[in-house]
N, C-alpha and C positions, 0 to 999 in steps of 0.2 A: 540572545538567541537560544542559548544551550544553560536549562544552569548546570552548574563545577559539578565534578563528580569527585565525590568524597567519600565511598567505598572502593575495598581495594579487591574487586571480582577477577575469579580465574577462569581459564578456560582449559580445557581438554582438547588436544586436536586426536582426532581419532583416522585421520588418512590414510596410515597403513595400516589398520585390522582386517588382518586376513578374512576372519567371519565377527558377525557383531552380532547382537540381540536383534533378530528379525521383527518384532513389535513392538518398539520403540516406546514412551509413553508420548503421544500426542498429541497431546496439548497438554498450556502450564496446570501446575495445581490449584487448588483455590488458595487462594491470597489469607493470608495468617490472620488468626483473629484470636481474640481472648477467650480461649472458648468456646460457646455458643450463643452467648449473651452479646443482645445488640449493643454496641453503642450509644448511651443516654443523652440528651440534650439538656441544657439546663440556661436558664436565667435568672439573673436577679429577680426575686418578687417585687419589691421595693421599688425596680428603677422604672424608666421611661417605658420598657419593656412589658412590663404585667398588660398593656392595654395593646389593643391592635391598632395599626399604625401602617399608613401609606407616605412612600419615599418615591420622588423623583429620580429618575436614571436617565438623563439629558433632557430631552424636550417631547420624545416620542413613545419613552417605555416607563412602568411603576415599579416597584418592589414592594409586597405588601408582607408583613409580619403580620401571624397571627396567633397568641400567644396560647392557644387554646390547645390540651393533650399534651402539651412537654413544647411546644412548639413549632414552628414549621413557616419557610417562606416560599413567595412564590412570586415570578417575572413577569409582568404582560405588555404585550403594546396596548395603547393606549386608544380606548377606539376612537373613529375619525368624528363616529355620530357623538361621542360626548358620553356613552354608555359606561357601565359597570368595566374596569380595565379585566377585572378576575376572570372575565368571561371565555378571554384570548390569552392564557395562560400558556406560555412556552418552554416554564422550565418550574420544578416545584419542589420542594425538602418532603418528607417523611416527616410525620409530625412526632414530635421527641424522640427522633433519630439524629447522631451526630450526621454531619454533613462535612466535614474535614475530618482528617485525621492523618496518620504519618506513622510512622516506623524505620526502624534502623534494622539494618540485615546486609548478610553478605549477599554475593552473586555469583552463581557457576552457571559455564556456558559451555556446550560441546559444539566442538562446529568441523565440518567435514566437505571438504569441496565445494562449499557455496550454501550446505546448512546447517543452521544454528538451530539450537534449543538453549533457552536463559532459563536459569529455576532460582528460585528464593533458600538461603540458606537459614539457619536456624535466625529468628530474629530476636536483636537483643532489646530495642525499646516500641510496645507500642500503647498508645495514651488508649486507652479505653473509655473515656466521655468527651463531652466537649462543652464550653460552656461559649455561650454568644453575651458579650460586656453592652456592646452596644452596636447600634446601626446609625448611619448618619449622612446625610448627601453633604456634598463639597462642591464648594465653587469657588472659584478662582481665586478671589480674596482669602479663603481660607488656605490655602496651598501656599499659597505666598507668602502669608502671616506664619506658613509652619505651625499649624493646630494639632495638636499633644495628641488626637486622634493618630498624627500621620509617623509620629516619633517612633524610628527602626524602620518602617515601611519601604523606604526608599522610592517611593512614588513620585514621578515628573511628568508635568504636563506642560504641553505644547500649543502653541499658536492655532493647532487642529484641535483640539480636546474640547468635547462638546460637555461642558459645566452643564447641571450638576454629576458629579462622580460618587458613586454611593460606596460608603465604605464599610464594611460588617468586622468587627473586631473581636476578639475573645481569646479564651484559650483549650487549648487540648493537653490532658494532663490522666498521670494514674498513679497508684501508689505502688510502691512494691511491694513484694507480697512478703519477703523474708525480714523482720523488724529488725534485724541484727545485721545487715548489709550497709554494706560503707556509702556514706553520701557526702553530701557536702560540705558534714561534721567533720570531714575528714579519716585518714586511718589508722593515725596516732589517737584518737580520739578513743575511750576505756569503752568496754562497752556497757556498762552503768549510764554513761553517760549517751552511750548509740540509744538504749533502750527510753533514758526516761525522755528523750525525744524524737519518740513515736515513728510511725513507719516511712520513708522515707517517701517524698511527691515527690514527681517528673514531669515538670511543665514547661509547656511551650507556648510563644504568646503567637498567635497566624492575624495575616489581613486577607480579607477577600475586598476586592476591588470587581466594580459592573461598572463599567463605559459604551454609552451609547457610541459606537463609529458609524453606522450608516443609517438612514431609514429601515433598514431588515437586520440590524446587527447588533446586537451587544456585547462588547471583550471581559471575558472574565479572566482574574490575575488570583491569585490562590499562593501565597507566601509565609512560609513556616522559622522561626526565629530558632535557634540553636537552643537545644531543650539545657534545662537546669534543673537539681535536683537541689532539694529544699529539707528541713529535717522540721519535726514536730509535725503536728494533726493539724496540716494547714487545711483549707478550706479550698479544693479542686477547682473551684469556681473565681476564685480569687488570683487578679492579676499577677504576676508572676512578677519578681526582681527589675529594674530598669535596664537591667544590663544584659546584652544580649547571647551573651557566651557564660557560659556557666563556669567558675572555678574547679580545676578539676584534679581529685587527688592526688598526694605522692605517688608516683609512676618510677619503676624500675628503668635506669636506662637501657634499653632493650641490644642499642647497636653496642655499648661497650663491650655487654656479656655477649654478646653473638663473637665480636672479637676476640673476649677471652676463650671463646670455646672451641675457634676455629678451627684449631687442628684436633676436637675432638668429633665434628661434626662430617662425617662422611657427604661431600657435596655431589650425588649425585645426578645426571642430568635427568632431571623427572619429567613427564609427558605434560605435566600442570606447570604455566606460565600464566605471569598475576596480567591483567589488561592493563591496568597503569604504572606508572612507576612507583617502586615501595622497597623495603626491606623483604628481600630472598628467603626459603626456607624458613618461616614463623613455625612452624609445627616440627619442626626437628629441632632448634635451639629449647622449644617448652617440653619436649619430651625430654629433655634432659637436667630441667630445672626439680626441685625442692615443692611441694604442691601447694602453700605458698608462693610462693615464687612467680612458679606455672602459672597459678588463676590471676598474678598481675602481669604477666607476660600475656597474656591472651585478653587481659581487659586491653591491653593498651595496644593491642592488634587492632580492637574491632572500631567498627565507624566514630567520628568522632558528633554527626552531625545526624538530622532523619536523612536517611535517602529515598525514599520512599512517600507520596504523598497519595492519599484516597480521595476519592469525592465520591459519596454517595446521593442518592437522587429519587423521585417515584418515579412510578411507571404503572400503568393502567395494565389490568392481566390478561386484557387480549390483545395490547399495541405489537406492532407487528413492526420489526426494524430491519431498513436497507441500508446499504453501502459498504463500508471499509474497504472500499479500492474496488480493486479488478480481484475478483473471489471465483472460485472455479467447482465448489461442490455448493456452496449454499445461494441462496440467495434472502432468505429470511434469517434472523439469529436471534430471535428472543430463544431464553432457553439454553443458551450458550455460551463460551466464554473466548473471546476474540482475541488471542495478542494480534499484533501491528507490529512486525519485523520483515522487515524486506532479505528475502531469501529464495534460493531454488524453487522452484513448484515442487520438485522429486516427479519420479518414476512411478506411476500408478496411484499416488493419493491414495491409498486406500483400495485400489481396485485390484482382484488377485485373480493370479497368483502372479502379479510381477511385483507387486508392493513388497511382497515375502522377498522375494528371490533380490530383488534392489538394495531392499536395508541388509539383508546377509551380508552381500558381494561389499556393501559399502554402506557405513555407518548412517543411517536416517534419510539414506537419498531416495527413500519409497516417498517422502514425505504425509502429510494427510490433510485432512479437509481442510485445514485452515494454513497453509503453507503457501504463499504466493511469490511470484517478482514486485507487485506494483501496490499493495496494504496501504488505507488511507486510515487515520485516526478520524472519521467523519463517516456520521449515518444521519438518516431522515426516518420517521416511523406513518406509521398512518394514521396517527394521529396529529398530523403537521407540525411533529415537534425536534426540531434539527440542532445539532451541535460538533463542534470539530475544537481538535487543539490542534496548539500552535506550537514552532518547536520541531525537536526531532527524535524527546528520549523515546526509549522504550516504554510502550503502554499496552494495558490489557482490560477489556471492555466484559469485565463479566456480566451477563442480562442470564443469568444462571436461576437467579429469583422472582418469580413472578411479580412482586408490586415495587421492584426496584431498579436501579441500576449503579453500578460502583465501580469506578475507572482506579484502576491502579499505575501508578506513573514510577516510574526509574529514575527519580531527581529528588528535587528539594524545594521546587517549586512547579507549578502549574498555570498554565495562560492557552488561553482557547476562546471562541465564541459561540454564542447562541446565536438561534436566529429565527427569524420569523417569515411564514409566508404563508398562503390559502392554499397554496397544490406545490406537488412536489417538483411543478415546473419552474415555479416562484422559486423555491427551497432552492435548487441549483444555482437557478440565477446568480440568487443574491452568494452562495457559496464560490462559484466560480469569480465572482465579482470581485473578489478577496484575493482568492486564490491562483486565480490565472486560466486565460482559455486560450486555446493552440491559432494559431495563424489561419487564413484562409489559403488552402492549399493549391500549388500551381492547375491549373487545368491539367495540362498533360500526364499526371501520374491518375487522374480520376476518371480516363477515356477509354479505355480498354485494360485489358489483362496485365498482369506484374508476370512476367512466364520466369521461373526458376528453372536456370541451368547450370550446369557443368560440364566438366569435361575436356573442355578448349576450343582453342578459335573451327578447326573443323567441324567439331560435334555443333555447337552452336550455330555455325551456317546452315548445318543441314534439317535442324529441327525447323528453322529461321523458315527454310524453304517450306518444312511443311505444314507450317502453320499457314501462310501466305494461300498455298493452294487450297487450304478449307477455308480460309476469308475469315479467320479469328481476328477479331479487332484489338488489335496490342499496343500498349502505351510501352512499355519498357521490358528489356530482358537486362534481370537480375542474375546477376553471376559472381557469386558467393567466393568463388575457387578459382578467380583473379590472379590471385598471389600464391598460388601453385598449390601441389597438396604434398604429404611428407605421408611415407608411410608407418603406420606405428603397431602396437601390438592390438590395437583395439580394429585398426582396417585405414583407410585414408582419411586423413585430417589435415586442415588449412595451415600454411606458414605462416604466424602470428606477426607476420613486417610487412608495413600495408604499403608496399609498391607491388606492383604487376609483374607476371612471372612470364619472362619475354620470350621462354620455350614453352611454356603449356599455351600460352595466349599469344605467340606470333601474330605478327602484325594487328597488334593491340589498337593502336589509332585508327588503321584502315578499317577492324572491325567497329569501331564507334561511329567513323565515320559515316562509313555505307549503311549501318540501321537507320543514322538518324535523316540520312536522302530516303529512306522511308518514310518517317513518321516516329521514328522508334528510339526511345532514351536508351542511354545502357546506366545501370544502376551496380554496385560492388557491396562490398562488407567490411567490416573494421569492427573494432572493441578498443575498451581501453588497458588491453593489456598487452605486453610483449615478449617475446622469447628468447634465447640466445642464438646467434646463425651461425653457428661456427660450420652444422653440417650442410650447410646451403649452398654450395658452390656458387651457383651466381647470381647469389645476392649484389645488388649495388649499395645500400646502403643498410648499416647495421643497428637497427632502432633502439634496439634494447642499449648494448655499447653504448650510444649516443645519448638518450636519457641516462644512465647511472654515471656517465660524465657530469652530464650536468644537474645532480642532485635532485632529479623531478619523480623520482620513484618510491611509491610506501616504505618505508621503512622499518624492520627488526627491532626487536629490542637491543641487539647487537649495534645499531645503526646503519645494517647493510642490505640492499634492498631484498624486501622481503616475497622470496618464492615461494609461493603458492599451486601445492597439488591439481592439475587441471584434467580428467581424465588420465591420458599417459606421458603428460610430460611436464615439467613446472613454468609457472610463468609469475612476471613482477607487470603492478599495478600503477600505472599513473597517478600520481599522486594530486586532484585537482584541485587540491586545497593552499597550491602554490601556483599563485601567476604565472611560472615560468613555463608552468606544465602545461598551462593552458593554451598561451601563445604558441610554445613550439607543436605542439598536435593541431594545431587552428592550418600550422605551415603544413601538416602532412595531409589534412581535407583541400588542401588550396592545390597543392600538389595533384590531387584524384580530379579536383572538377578543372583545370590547367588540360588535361589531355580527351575532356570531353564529357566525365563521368556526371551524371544529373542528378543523381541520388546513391543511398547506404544508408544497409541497414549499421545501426548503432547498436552492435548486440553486449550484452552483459550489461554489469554496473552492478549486480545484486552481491558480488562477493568479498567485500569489503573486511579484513579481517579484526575479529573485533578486541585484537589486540597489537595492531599495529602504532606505529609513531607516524603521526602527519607531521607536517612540515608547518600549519597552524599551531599545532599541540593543544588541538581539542580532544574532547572524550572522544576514542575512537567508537564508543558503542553509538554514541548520537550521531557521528558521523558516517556511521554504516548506514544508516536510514535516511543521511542526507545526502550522502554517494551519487546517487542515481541524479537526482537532480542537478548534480554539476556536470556531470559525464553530458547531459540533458543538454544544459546551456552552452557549454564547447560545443558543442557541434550546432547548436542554434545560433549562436553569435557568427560563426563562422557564414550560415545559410543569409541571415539577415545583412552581415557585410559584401557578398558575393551579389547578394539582389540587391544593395544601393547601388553595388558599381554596372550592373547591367541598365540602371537607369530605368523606362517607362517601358522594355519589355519582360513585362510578367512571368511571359511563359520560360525566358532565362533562367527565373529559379531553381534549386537546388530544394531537394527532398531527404529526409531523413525518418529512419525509424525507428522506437524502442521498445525494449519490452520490461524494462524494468522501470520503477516509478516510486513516487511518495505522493506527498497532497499536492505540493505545487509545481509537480512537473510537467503538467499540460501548461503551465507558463512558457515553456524551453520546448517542450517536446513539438516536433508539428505535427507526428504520428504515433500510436503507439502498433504492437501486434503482441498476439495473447502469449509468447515463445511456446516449448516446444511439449505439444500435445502428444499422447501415443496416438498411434494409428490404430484406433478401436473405436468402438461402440459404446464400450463401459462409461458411466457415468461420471467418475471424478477427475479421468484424464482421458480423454477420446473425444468423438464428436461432441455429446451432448455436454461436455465439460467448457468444449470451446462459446457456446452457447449462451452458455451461464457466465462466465467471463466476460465475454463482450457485452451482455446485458448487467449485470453488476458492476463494471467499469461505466456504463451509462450513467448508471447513478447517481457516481461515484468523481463524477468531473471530468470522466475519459470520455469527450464526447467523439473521438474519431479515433475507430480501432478495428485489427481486421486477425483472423489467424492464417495458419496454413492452412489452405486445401488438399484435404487429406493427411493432414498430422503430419510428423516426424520423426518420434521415436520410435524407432525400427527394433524387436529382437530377433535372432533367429541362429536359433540353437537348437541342438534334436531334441531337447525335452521340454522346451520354452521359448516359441512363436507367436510375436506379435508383426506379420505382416500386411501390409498395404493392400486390400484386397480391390475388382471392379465396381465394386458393387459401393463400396467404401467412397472411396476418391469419387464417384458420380456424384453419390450424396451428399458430399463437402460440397463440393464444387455449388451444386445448387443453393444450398446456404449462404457459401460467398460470394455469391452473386448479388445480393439483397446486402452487403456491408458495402463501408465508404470505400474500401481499395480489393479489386478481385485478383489473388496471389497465389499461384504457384510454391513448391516446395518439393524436391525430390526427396528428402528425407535422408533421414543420416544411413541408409542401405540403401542408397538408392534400386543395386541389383536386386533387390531382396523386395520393393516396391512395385505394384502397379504404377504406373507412370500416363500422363497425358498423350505421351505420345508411341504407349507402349503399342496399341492397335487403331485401325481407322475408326471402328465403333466408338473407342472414348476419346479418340482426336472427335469425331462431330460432337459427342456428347460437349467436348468443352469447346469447340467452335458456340453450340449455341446456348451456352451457358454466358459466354463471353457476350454474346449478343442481349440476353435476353439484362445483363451487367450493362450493355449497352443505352437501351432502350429506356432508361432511366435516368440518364447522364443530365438531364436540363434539371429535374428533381433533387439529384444529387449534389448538383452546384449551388443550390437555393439553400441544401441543409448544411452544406460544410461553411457556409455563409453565418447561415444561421449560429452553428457551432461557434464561431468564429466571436460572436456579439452577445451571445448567450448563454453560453456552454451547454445546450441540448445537444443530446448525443443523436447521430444519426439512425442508430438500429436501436427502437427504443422499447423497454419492457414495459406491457402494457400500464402497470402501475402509477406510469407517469401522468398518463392522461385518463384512468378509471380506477382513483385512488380508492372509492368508498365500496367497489366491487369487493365481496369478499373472495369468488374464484379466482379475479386478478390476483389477487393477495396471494394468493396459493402458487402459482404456474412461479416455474422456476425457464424451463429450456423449452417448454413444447409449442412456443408462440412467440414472435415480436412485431412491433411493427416498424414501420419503415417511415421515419417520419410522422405526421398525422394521417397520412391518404393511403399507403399500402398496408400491408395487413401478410404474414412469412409463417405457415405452419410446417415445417422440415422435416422429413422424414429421418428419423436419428435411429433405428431400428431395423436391423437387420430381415430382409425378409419383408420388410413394409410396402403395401401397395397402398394405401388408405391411412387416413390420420385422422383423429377426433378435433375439432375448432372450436373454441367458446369462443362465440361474436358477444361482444356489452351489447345492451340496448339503452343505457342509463342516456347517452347523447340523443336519441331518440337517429340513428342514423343508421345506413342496411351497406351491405357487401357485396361486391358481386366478383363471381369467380368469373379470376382472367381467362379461364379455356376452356369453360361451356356456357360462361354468361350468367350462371344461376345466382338470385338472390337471393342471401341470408339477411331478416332484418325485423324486427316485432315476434323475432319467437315462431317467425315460417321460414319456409327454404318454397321459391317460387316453383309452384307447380304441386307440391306435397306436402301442404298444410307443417302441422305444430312436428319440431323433428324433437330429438334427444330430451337431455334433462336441462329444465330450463329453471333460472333461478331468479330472484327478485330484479334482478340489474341484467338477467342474461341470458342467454342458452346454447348449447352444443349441437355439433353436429357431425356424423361420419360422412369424409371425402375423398373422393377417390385421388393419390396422387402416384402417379406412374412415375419409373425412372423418363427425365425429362420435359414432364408435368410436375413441377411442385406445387402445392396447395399456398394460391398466393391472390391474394382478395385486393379489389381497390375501391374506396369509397364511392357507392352508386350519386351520381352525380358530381363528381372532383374531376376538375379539371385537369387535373394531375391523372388520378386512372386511365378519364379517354385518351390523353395523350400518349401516356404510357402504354395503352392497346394497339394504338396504332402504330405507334415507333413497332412493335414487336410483328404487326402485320407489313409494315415495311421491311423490314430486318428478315423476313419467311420464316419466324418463328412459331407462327400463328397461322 
């Protein structure tokens, strides 16, 4: 699943700095290279090689070598008519560009309340060519017979494994550059004798393995052998030793002298802690050595193995790339360089002055454009050419270079797939099909409003009533603040012990009761982490106590469960990578849906520390990124056992939601929500932030996702105010009304918030918001269905379905559409009464506005001939959208729009 990790990276916890470096650097650097010199390719002249040559890859897809300019291969499916394969090419090399390569380096990582930053430390080995020995497809017989092809590989195939398996062999190798550097000769060895055998090689032999697995799929495996170093003017190209570990010189033994030195070495407690286990203090034992000595005490620190694997690739220099999860400031990335680390969003991404003010008060917690919960190692381009890995190291996707692309990975091996399809609706498909697509969700959480309260049993009856009297149609009230709130230096925060606080919420049962003789779920909140109760008074039971009884908690390097900075108080993480952990959390969701409770949010999972000890004793850094996903499946297993026992009715179901994620947590998840936005305008965390989120998570395999209406991050301070304005929360609200679940949020001030039900004006404003949420509900069911079978996302950016648009290509936030039939242009600006629309015309198919009837379609607006600027596939147009009128189109003639007109003229929307 993970391969070993074999560097020994540290981390920096930076929690308590008072002030920090307010501009952080954000994002990684570019990835270490020899230089500026690309990477050469090379093959035997001589061999099978010198000619071009077509190779089988199962029954459906080619591999063609062509040996022409240094080299270069390329992947296609196979076409159906019998055609040229080259023509549907989905994946291609650089011609006399290596295509592998590998490096050994350390790793340092800061990490601060939930964010990390990982950087590359000085690197000690990187091959600078690569030579390709041979290509070869394999089939069954041969795997069996054990063909000298396969010898180290470690390749196994199964009863599933569609022969033939193409295999590409070779080696990655460089010389070093200092002739008089110790090798393999040893370093008793004179140096007469280092010199008359020449400069020393560093070679490693790799296998790339292409496996057809589906009709749309191919698994690529990418496997690097432990480098050896060789003495004499060997030949780079030339296979390297049979043996896959290199001999490796006389080494000082490091722990005896650390022993002898012990009482000279002052052991201070330092802020730097290694992520795995290793020898303490390396740099204080060598500052005390002989410089001799030293340079063998610090060879024999560093990695023994590559940890690092590249794959370089082409790329056309106007392809235009989507996805890597749920992203919140871009939505195109050619031009840029992507890590995939599941981590905080931060405060402001970028937008200021709270970005400044966030990373000050608290080390990188502004975070920036590329800083998410839910990062997926998978994109699609528009040029129909799609790929994801597999796994869960750390990776980073630089498309920094216009005619390439080079993935940098944190391991020692690589496995992922290609994939093939005509549109990017194929592309999901077949990606989710892999990957995992979320459950078809209960009816009742998709019927009306999610309403966010607090407060306690009082304040929620009374809101209860006044929702009732404006006829808002409400599936569930969400009540976060269940399990009471505690006060702290920050304002009022939740008790992290997920029972019910039977004085803030008296008469708890009777309150679930009497909503649901409504109509009306009640839904709570839970995470997977816990706190200590000592100051609870009446607590009944003490969760935390109870896990670190029984050994289910992350664990210290110490071995004792590991508290974690959380805003102002600390807390210990369930550790999901022990069954025990799983089962007894499974008893405290049975507990919540036991007195009535139908849903919870699942919040957190992103702050995995990436130097903790699991209870697996896997790399904690892989397992930070695969965190979320288990957090995911506890609470789904749980959902999925609670629906077999309700039997044939549905609407029993249990609901869950999360915000944090990786690739395959729409397998687990049944919902996701974008967490926690400011309540702004600004673009990288505010409304139009939320936007981009939910439409990049589309892409991205999240096909069912919703945020807060009207954000959540509240400041409000005399010199730094971000509050909840009307004008704000109206305009959310209209937005969320067009997602698959319409939610509520008071926000963490709530006093400090406009609120839904601060006055009667925006209590109707969200009465007929809720309706107009309403009024779509048959449509809705059709797409969460769809989701369901297909992984289509329900709020869909246009791209999906008007890939060869080039304006599509462009539009980040300012348009989506709703399925294939609606059409959501949102007002995300302050002050906005009108908004600009591109309609495609490439379907040959026209729009009509839901609230004056007008037709956009052929490049007119009915009544007023040719409008705005219109382009090959399209054109624009300015519309008027009032608070309460949003700019919202449905396909002229869709059965779907007239229905939808009419629900809304039933509803007195209309």
């Amino acid at each position: 699943m993970t391969s070993p990790a074999t560097e020994k990276p540290k981390t920096t916890k930076k929690h308590n700095a008072r002030l920090n470096n307010p501009f952080p650097r954000a994002v990684p650097a570019e990835a270490f290279r020899n230089g500026d010199a690309t990477p050469p390719l090379s093959f035997g002249p001589f061999s099978k090689l010198a000619h071009a040559h077509d190779y089988p890859v199962g029954s459906r897809f080619r591999l063609s070598w062509n040996p022409s300019f240094g080299g270069a291969i390329s992947l296609a499916r196979v076409s159906s008519s019998g055609g040229d394969p080259r023509s549907r090419v989905m994946w291609e090399t650089i011609p006399g560009v290596a295509f592998v390569s590998a490096a050994s380096a350390t790793t340092e990582a800061d990490e601060c309340r939930g964010s990390f930053a990982l950087r590359d430390g000085p690197a000690r080995l990187v091959p600078d060519r690569q030579s390709v020995d041979r290509i070869r497809s394999l089939y069954r017989c041969d795997v069996e017979a054990g063909a000298d092809a396969l010898r180290g590989a470690a390749f196994e195939a199964s009863d599933q494994t569609r022969f033939p398996v193409l295999l590409i062999t070779g080696v990655v190798s460089a010389k070093k550059a200092d002739p008089a550097s110790s090798c393999c000769c040893g370093l008793r060895a004179g140096r007469r004798a280092r010199a008359r055998a020449g400069k020393p090689v560093l070679s490693a032999r790799y296998w790339v393995f292409l496996e057809e697995k589906s009709d749309t799929q191919v698994s690529f495996s990418v496997k690097i052998a432990d480098y050896q170093w060789s003495c004499g003017h060997a030949d780079p190209s030339s296979p390297p030793p049979a043996a896959t570990t290199a001999p490796r010189p006389h080494r000082i033994n490091i722990l005896s002298l650390r022993l002898r030195l012990a009482g000279r070495v002052h052991r201070s407690m330092s802020k730097k802690k290694k992520l795995s286990a290793g020898f303490p203090a390396q740099e204080e034992v060598s500052a005390l050595l002989p410089p001799p000595e030293r340079a063998l005490a610090e060879e024999e620190a560093r990695p023994e193995e590559f940890n690092r694997v590249f794959l370089t690739y082409a790329s056309s220099l106007d392809e235009r790339f989507y996805g890597f999860g749920e992203q919140f400031s871009c939505m195109e990335f050619k031009g840029r360089r992507v890590p995939v680390l599941v981590q905080e969003q931060g405060i402001g991404r970028g937008d200021q002055p709270i970005t400044f003010a966030a990373n000050l008060l608290s080390y990188r917690s502004g975070g920036n454009w590329s800083t998410t919960y839910a990062p997926s190692p998978f994109y699609m381009t528009s040029e129909m050419r799609s790929l994801y890995l597999e796994g869960y190291d750390y990776s980073i996707f630089d498309l920094t270079k216009p005619d390439r692309v080079q993935i940098q990975v944190y391991g020692n091996s690589v496995q992922g797939r290609i994939l093939e399809g005509e549109s990017p609706t194929e592309l999901i498909t077949s990606y989710t099909g892999s990957t995992g697509r979320p459950p078809v969700l209960p009816r009742w959480i998709t019927s009306g409003a999610v309403v966010g309260m607090q407060g306690g049993t009082d304040a929620v009856r009374r809101v209860w009533s006044q929702l009732r009297d404006h006829d808002v149609p409400v599936s569930a009230l969400w009540l976060q603040d269940w399990v009471g709130q505690r006060k702290t230096a920050i304002g009022s925060q939740l008790w992290w012990n997920w029972e019910v606080d039977d004085d803030h919420y008296a008469g708890w049962k009777d309150l679930i009761r009497d909503l649901r003789c409504d109509g009306v779920r009640t839904m709570t909140y839970c995470n997977p982490c816990l706190v200590p109760m000592g100051e609870k008074g009446n607590a009944r039971r003490h969760l935390y106590e109870e896990a670190k009884e029984l050994g289910i908690l992350v664990r210290d390097e110490a071995g004792e469960p590991y508290m974690m900075p959380n805003t102002a108080f600390d807390v210990a993480m369930l550790d999901f990578t022990n069954p025990e952990a799983s089962s007894w959390f499974k008893g405290i969701l049975r507990g919540m849906a036991d007195e009535g409770v139908s849903g919870w949010m699942a919040d957190f999972g992103e702050g995995l520390p990436l130097d903790a000890r699991l209870h697996s004793g896997e790399d904690p850094v892989a397992a930070h990124n695969r965190y979320p996903e288990l957090w995911a499946r506890v609470n789904r297993e749980f959902a999925d056992e609670w629906k077999s026992e309700a039997g044939e009715d549905e609407e029993e179901g249990v609901v869950f939601f999360v915000r944090a994620g990786f690739r395959e947590s729409s397998r687990w998840a049944m919902l996701f929500w974008e967490g926690d936005q400011m309540v702004s305008w600004q673009a990288n965390d505010g409304i139009k932030s939320s936007v981009v989120g939910l439409l990049s998570g589309g892409l991205s395999g999240i096909p069912l996702n919703h945020s807060d209406a009207g954000g959540y991050c509240t400041v409000d301070l005399p010199l730094l105010r971000y509050r909840r304005s009307e004008e704000l929360l109206m305009r959310w609200m209209e937005v969320n009304a067009f997602t698959v679940v319409f939610r509520t949020h008071e926000g963490n001030k709530p006093g400090s918030n406009c609120q839904f039900y601060s006055n009667s004006r925006i209590l109707a404003h969200f009465a007929r918001c809720a309706k107009m949420y309403k009024a779509w509900e048959f449509y809705r069911v059709q797409l969460v269905e769809e989701a369901a079978e297909k992984g289509l996302p329900v709020a869909r950016h246009l791209f999906l379905h008007y890939p060869e648009d080039r304006r599509v290509q462009e539009l980040t936030y300012q348009q989506f559409l709703v399925g294939t039939e609606m059409m959501v242009v949102p007002v995300l600006d302050k002050g906005r009464t009108a908004v600009t629309a591109y309609f495609p015309t490439s379907d040959g198919g026209s729009w009509r506005h839901v609230w004056t009837g007008e037709e956009f379609g052929g490049g007119h607006r009915s009544g007023h001939g040719s409008v705005g600027e219109a382009t090959v596939h399209g054109f624009q147009a300015e519309v008027t959208a009032d608070v309460g009128c949003p700019a919202v189109f449905v396909r002229v003639g869709s059965p779907v729009g007239e229905r939808f007109v009419r629900n809304l003229r039933d509803l007195g929307v209309i």
